[in-house]
C-alpha positions as CSV (number, residue, x, y, z in Angstrom):
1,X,17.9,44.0,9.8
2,X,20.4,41.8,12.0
3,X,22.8,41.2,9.5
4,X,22.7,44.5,7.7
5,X,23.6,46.3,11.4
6,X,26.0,43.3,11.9
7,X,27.5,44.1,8.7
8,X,27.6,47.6,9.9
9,X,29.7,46.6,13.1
10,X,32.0,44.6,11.3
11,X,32.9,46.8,8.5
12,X,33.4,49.4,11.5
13,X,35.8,47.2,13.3
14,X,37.6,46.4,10.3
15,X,38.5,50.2,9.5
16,X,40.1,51.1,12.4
17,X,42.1,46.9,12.2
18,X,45.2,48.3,10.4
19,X,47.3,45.9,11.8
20,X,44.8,43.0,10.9
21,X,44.6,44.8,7.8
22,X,48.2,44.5,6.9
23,X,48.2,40.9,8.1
24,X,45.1,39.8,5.5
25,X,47.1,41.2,2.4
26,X,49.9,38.1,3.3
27,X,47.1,36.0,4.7
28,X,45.1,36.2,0.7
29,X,48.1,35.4,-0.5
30,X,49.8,32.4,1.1
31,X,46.7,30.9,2.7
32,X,49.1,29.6,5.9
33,X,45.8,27.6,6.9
34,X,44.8,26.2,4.0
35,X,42.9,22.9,4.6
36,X,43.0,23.8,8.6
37,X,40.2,23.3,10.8
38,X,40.3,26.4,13.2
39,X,37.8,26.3,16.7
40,X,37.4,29.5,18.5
41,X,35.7,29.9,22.2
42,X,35.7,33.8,21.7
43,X,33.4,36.8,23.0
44,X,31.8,36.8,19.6
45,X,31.4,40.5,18.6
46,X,32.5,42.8,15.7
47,X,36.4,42.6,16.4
48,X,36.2,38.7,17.1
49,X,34.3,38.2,14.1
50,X,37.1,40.6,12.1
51,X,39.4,37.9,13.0
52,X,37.6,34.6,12.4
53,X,36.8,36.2,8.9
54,X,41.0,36.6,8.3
55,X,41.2,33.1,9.7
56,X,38.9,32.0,6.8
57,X,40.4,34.3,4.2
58,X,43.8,32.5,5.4
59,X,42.0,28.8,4.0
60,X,40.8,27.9,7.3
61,X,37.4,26.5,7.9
62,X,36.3,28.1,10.9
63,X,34.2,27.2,13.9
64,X,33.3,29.8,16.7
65,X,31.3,29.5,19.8
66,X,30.8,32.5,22.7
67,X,33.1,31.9,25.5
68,X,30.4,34.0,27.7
69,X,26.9,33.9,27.7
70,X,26.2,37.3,28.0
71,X,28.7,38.5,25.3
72,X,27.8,37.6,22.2
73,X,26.3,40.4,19.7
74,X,23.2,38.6,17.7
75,X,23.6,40.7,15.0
76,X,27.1,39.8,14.3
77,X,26.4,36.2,14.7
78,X,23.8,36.8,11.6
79,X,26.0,38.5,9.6
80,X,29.0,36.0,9.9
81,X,26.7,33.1,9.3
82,X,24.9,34.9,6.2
83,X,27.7,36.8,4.4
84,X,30.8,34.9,5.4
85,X,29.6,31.6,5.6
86,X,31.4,30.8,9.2
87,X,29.8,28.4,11.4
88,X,29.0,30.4,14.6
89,X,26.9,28.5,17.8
90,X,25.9,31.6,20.3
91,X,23.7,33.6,21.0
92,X,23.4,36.7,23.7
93,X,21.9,35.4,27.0
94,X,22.2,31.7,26.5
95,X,21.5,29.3,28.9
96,X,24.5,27.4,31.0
97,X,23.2,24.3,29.0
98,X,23.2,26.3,26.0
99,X,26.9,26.9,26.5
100,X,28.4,23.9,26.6
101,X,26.2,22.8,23.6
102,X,27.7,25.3,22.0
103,X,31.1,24.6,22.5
104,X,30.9,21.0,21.8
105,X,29.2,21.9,18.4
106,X,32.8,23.8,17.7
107,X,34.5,20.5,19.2
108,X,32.3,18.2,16.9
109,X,34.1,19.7,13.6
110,X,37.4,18.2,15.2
111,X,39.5,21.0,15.2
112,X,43.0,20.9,14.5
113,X,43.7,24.5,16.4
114,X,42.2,26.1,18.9
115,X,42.0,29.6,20.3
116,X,40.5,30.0,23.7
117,X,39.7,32.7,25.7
118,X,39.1,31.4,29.4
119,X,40.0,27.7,29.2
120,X,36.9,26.0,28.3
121,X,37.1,24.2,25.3
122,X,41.0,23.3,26.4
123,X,39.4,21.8,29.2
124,X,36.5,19.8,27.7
125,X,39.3,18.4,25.2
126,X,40.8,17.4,28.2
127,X,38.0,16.1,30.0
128,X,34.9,15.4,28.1
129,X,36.3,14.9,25.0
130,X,39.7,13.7,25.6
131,X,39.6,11.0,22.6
132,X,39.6,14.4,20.3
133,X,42.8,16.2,22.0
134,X,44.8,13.9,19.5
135,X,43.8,15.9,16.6
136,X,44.7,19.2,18.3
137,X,47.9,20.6,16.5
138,X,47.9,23.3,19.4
139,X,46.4,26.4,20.2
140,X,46.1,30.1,21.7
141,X,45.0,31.1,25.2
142,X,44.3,35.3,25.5
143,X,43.3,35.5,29.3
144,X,44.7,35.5,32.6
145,X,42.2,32.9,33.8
146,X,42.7,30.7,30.9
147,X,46.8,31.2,31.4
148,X,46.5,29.9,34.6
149,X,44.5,26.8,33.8
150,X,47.3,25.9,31.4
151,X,49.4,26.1,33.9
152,X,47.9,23.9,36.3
153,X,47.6,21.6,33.5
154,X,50.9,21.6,32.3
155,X,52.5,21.0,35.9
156,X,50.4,18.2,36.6
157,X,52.1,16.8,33.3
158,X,48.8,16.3,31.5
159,X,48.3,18.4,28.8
160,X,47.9,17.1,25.7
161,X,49.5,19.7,23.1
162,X,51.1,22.6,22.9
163,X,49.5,25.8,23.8
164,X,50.8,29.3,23.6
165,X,50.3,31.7,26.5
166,X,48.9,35.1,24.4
167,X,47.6,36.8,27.5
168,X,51.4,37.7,28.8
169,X,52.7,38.8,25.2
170,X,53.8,42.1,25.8
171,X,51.8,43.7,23.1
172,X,48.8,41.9,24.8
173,X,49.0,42.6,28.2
174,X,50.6,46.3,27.9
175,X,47.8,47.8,26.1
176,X,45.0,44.9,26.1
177,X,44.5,44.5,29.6
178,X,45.2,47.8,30.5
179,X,44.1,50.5,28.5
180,X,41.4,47.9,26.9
181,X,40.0,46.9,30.0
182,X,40.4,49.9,32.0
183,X,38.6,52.2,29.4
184,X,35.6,49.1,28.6
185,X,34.9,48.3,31.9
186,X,33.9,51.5,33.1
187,X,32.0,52.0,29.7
188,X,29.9,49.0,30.9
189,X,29.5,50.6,34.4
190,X,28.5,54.1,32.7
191,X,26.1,52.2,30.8
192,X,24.8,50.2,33.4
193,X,24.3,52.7,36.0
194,X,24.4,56.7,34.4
195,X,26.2,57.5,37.9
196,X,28.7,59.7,39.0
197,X,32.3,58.5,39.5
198,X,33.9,61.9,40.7
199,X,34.0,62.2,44.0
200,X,32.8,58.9,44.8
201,X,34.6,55.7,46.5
202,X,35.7,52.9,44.3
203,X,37.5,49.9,45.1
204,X,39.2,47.6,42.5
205,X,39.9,44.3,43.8
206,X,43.3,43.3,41.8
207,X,46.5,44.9,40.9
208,X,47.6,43.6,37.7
209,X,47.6,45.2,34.1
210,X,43.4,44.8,34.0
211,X,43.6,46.0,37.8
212,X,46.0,48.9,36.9
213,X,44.4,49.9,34.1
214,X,40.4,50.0,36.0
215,X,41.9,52.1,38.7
216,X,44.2,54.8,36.4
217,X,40.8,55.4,34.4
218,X,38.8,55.7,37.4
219,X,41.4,58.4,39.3
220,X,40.7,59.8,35.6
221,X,36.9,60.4,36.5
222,X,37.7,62.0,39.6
223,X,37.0,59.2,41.6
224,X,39.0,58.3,45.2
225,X,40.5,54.7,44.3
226,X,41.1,51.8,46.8
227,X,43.0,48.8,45.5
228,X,42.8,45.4,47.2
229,X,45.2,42.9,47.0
230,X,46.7,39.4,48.3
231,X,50.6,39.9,46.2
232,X,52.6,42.2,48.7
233,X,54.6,43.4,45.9
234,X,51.4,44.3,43.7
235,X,50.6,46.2,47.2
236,X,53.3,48.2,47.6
237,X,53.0,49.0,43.6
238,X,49.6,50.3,43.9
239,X,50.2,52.4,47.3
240,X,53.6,54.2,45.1
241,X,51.4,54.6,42.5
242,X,49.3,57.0,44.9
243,X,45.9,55.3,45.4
244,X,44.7,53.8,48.9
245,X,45.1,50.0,49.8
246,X,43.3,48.0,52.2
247,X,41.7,44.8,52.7
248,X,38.6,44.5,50.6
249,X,36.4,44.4,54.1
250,X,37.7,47.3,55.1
251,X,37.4,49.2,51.7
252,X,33.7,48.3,51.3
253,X,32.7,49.9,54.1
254,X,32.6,53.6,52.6
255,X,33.0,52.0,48.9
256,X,30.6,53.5,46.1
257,X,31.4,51.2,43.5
258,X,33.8,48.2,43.4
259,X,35.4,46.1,40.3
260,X,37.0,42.5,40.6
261,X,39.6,41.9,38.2
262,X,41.7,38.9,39.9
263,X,41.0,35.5,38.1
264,X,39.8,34.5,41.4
265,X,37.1,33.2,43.3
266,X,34.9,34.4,45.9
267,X,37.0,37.8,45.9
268,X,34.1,39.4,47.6
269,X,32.0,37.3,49.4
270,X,28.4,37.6,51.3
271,X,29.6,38.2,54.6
272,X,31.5,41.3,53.0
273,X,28.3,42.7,51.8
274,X,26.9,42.3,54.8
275,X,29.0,45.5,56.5
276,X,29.6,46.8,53.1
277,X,28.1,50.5,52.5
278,X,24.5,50.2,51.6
279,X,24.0,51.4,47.6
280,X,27.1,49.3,46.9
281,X,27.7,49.0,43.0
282,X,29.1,45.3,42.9
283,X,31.1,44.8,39.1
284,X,33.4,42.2,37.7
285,X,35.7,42.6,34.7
286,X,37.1,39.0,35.6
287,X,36.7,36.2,33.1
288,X,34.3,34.3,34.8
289,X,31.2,35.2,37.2
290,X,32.5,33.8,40.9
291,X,34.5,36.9,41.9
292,X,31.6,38.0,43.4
293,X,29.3,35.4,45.3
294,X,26.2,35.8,43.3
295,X,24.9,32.5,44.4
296,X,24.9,33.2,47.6
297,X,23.2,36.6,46.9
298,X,20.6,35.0,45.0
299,X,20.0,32.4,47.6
300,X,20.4,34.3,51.0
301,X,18.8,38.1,49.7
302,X,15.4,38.7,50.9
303,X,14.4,40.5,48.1
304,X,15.8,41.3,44.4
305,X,15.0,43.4,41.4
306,X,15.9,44.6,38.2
307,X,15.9,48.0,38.9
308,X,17.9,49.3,35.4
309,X,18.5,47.2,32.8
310,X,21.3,44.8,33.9
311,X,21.3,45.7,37.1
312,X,19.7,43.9,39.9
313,X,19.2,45.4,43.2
314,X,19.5,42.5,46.3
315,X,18.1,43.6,49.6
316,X,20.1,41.7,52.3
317,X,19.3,39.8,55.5
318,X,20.1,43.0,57.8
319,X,18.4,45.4,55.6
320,X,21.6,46.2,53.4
321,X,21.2,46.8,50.0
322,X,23.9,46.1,47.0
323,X,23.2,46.6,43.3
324,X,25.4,44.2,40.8
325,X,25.7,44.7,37.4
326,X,25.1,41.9,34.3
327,X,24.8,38.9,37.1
328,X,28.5,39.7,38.2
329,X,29.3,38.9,34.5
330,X,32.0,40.4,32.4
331,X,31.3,44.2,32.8
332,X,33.0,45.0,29.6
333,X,30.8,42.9,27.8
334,X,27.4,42.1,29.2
335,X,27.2,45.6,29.8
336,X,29.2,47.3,27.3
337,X,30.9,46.6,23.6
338,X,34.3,45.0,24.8
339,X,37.4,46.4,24.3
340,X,37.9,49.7,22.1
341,X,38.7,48.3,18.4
342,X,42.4,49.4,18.0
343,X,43.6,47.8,20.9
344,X,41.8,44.3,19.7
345,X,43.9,45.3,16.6
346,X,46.6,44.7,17.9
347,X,45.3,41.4,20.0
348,X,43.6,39.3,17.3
349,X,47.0,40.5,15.4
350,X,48.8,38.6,17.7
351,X,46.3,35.4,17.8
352,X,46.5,35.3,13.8
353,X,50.2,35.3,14.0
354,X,50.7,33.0,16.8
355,X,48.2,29.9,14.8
356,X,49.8,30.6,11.6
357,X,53.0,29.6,13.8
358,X,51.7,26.6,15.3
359,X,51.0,25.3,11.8
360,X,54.7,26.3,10.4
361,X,56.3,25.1,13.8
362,X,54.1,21.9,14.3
363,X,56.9,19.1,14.2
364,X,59.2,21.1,16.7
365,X,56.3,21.7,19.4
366,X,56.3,19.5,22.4
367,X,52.9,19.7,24.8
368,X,53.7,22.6,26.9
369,X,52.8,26.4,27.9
370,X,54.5,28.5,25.4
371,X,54.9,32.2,25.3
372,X,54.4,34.0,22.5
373,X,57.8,34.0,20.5
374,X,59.7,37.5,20.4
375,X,59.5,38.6,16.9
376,X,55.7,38.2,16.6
377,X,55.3,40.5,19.4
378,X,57.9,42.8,18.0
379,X,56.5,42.3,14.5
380,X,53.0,43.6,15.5
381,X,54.2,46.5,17.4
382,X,55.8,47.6,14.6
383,X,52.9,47.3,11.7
384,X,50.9,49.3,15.0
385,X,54.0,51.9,14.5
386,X,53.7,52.1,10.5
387,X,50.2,52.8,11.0
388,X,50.5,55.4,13.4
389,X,52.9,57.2,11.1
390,X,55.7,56.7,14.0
391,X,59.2,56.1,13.2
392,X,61.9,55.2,16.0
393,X,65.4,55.0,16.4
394,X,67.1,52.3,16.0
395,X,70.2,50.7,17.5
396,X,74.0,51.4,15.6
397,X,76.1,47.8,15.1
398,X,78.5,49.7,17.6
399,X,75.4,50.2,20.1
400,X,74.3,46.2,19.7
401,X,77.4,45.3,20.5
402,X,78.3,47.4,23.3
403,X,75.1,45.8,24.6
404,X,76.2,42.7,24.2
405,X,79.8,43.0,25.2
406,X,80.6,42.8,29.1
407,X,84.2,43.7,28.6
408,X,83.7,47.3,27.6
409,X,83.0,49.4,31.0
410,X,82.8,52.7,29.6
């Protein structure tokens, strides 16, 4: 029955993808990718697999491998293998050995393109791999995390081809990582825990568009919000937008529940816990699993247990308990389905568009972090628009050039 129900998800996804769905009709057509080996490092669920099936119906020969071992749907895996042929490495709960053998199956096709969510298999082509980074074309990063690798990499003048920054592409980071996180990560806490969030204490640890968008949804629920944060300006943000700020110490000590979303490390660490309210509900909607020092929990705790499914109860040295959720994995997805389907729409929209660009605009690329060029971002917004049935204004030639003029005052 996997692949049936993995069928199931997928044709789901793909009726509520209008955006994709306007993208494939081109995609058939021109095959843009045609004799283009693609490797993806992507949370492989039904909305992922919508897109590496485009990427194939484009011409490409496809590779994809999870980019997190508690996020990958089994079923879907079976169904892109069986019915669409795609060569997928993954499964749900893998092993950290698993993972990288995973990924360097996708890296042993050679790919020519890469899209990446988190870094990884940039890094290993970088690292492990590095004879390989020669046939790399370029490729797509979609988090913050991964953004900020590139980042690293490209001031230290090493990388090795040109990669474009998807996470910061206004139709991503707008809607994605705010409405998309902020409604799927508490879907994996609701999931996780069947608790009550009116009325109760939550702290989110991070004011950017994931952090903005955990803490509106929570105030939804009823819950009193607390944002943490080490950007002064993100600060004063949050406190205008009407919720509490503190420092994360202080905010655990009467906290409920509390949600990392920085793209940093050891955001909350053991000594935190240790004066934190006891019954603390430790999450992380961050891309990888160090916001939270589970390590430290697991070693230092003198007691654990799985008291829900995917969520572990850790009875601390003075008596404290805390209770985190999917090994201080990705909430969103260890716990619940990832991000709603229409705003991956929009997303993987913006992924397709920007590799088919990489291939048109290969001789002009130089190795560096670029952002996602104008008119693709524009472009999906308005398909998004058309399907929506909305129509805007538009600006007169009088109006563009008044806009553009900086003689005429008045």
């Amino acid at each position: 029955m996997g692949t049936v129900d993995g069928l199931r998800k997928l044709r789901w996804a793909e009726s509520h993808m209008p955006v994709i769905a306007e993208i494939r009709k081109r995609f058939v057509k021109e095959q843009p990718f045609r004799g283009i080996r693609i490797g993806m490092a992507l949370h492989v669920e039904a909305k992922t697999g919508v897109l590496a099936v485009l990427l194939k119906q484009g011409g490409a020969t496809v590779s994809l491998s999870s980019c997190n071992p508690l996020s990958s749907d089994d079923e879907v895996i079976a169904a892109l293998r069986e019915t669409y042929a795609i060569d997928v490495h993954g499964r749900r709960g893998e092993s950290r050995e698993e993972y990288y053998n995973n990924l360097n199956s996708v890296l042993d096709t050679r790919p020519q393109l890469i899209i990446d969510d988190g870094g990884d298999l940039t890094r290993m082509l970088h690292k492990e791999r590095s004879e390989e980074a020669a046939n790399v074309i370029g490729g797509n990063e979609e988090t913050t995390t991964g953004v900020n690798r590139l980042r690293a990499m490209e001031k230290s003048g090493i990388l090795r081809f040109p990669m474009f920054d998807v996470n910061d592409a206004v139709m991503k980071h707008f809607f994605d990582n705010r409405y998309g996180t902020g409604q799927s990560a508490l879907e994996g806490l609701m999931v996780s825990t069947n608790l009550l969030f009116a009325g109760k204490s939550a702290v989110v640890a991070g004011y950017g568009f994931c952090g903005k968008g955990i803490a509106s949804r929570l105030r939804g629920m009823g819950a009193l919000v607390t944002v943490t944060e080490v950007d002064p300006r993100k600060a004063v943000e949050a406190a205008m937008d009407g919720f509490y700020v503190s420092r994360i110490r202080d905010a655990l000590k009467n906290a409920d529940f509390v949600v990392t979303a920085t793209g940093m490390k050891d955001v909350i660490t053991y000594s935190d816990l240790l004066t934190a309210k006891p019954g603390l509900v430790l999450a992380n909607a961050g891309h990888f699993d160090n916001e939270i020092q589970v390590a430290e929990l697991e070693s230092r705790s003198i007691s654990r247990e799985d008291v829900r499914r995917n969520v572990r109860r850790y009875t601390l040295e003075n008596g404290n308990f805390v209770d985190l959720i999917s090994d201080g994995r990705l909430v969103n997805l260890a716990s619940g389905q990832g991000h709603p389907v229409e705003i991956m729409d929009m997303s993987f929209a913006i992924q397709a568009l920007v590799a088919e660009y990489i291939i048109k605009n290969r001789e002009k690329l130089d190795r560096k972090l670029y952002p996602v060029p104008e008119e693709i971002d524009l472009h999906v917004a308005g398909i998004k628009l058309s399907s929506l049935g909305i129509e805007i204004d538009r600006l007169t030639e009088k109006q563009y050039a008044y806009m553009n003029s900086w003689e005429e005052g008045t």
